[in-house]
C-alpha positions in Angstrom: 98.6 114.2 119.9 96.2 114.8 116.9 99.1 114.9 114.7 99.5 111.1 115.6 95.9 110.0 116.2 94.7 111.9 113.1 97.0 109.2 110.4 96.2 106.4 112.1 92.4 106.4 112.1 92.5 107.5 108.2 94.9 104.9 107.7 92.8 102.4 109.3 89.4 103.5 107.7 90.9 103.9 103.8 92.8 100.6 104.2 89.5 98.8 105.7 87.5 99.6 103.3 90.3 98.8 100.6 90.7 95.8 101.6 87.2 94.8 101.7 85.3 96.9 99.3 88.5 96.0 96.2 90.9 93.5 97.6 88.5 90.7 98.8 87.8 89.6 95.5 91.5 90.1 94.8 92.8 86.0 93.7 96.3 85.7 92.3 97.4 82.0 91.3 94.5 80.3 91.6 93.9 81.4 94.8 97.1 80.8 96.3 98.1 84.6 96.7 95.9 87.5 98.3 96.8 90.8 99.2 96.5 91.8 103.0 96.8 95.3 102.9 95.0 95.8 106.0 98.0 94.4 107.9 99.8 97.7 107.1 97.6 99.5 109.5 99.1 97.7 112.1 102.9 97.8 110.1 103.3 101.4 110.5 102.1 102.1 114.4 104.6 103.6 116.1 107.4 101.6 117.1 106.6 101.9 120.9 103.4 102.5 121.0 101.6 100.4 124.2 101.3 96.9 123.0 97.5 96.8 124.3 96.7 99.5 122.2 97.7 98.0 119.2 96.4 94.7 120.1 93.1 97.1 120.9 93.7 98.4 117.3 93.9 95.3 115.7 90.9 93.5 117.1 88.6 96.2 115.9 90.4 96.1 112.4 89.9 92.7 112.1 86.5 92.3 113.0 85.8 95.4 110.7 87.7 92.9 107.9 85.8 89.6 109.3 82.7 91.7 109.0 83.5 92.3 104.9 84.4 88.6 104.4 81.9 86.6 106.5 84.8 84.6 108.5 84.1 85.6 112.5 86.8 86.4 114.1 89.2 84.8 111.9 91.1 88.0 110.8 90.5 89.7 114.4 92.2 86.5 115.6 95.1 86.8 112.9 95.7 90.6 113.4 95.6 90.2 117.6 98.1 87.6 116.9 100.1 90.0 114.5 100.1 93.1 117.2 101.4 90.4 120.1 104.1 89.7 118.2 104.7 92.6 116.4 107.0 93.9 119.4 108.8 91.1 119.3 110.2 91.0 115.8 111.1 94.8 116.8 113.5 93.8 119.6 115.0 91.1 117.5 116.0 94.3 114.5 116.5 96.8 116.9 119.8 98.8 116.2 122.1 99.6 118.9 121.4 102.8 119.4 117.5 102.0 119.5 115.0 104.3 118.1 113.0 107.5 119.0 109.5 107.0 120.7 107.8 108.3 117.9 109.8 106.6 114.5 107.1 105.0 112.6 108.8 102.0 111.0 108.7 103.2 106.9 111.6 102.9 104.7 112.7 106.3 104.7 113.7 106.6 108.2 114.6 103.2 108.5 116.3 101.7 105.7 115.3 99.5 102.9 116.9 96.4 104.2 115.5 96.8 107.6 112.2 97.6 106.4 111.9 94.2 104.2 113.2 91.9 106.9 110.4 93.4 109.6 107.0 93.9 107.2 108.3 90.5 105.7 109.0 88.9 109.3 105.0 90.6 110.6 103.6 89.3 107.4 104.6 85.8 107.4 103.7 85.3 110.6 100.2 86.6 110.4 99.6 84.9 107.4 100.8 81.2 108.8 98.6 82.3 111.4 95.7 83.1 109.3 95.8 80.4 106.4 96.3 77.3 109.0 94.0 78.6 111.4 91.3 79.2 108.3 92.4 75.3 107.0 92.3 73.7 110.4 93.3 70.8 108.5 96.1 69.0 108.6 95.7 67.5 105.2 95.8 71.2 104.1 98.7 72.0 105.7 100.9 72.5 102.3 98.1 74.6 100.7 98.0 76.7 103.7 101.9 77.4 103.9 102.0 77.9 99.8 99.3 80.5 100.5 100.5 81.9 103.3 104.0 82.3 101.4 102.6 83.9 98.4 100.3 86.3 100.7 103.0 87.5 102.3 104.9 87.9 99.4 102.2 89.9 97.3 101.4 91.9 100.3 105.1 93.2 100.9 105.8 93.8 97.4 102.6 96.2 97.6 103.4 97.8 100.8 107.2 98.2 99.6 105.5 100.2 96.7 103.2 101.9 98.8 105.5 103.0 101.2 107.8 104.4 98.1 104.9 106.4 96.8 103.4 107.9 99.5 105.9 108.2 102.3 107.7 111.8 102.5 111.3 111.2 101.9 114.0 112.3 104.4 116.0 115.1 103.2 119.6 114.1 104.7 
């Protein structure tokens, strides 16, 4: 049980204050493109871990990010959202054979290809979810998307790295 409580609240301390101690002032193309990397917290829960729990998970994350950017509730809203689906976008990739209760969903054990099409499906979505609900304008619906498109983008190119640098490889 420590064994899987134990990388999950580092995880969610270092990439908390990461995000908003470094990353907050973090603008790429004029401010179309930020990095999310708190997002991975929620990424690389188990695959069936309780939904509530992660939804529990995310809430504090995100008021622990809305707390570093002054925008209440905005990322708690974005990373509830993000754990709700999260399950989701699982059962739409899930292999035939399914997986084993404790897989944590990292490129090693689960395949490059499989990897970008769920952290990129999980990203998108909480970054629509964040950038037009942060807009709440229709007028500002295109700058939303393009920033919600380039956020995603920037923040699964890092994670993609990440995961490559710090993940153990499987020995086959």
């Amino acid at each position: 049980m420590i064994g899987q409580v134990l990388p999950i609240v580092s995880r969610f301390i270092l990439l908390l204050l990461v995000q908003g101690l470094l990353l907050i002032n973090v603008n790429i193309f004029g401010g179309f493109g930020h990095v999310n990397l708190y997002v991975l917290v929620i990424l690389l829960l188990p695959i069936k871990s309780p939904r509530l729990l992660d939804m529990v998970i995310a809430f504090a994350l995100g008021l622990g990010v809305d707390m570093f950017y002054n925008s209440p509730g905005l990322h708690a809203s974005a990373l509830v959202f993000t754990a709700f689906v999260r399950p989701l976008v699982i059962r739409i990739l899930t292999p035939r054979d399914d997986y084993d209760f404790t897989d944590r969903p990292v490129i090693s054990s689960l395949g490059w290809l499989w990897y970008v099409r769920y952290a990129g499906s999980v990203l998108l979505l909480h970054s629509l979810w964040l950038y037009l609900l942060e807009a709440f304008d229709i007028s500002l619906l295109g700058k939303s998307v393009l920033t919600a498109l380039t956020s995603s983008m920037l923040t699964l190119v890092t994670i993609v790295i990440l995961d490559y640098l710090f993940t153990p490889k499987v020995k086959l």
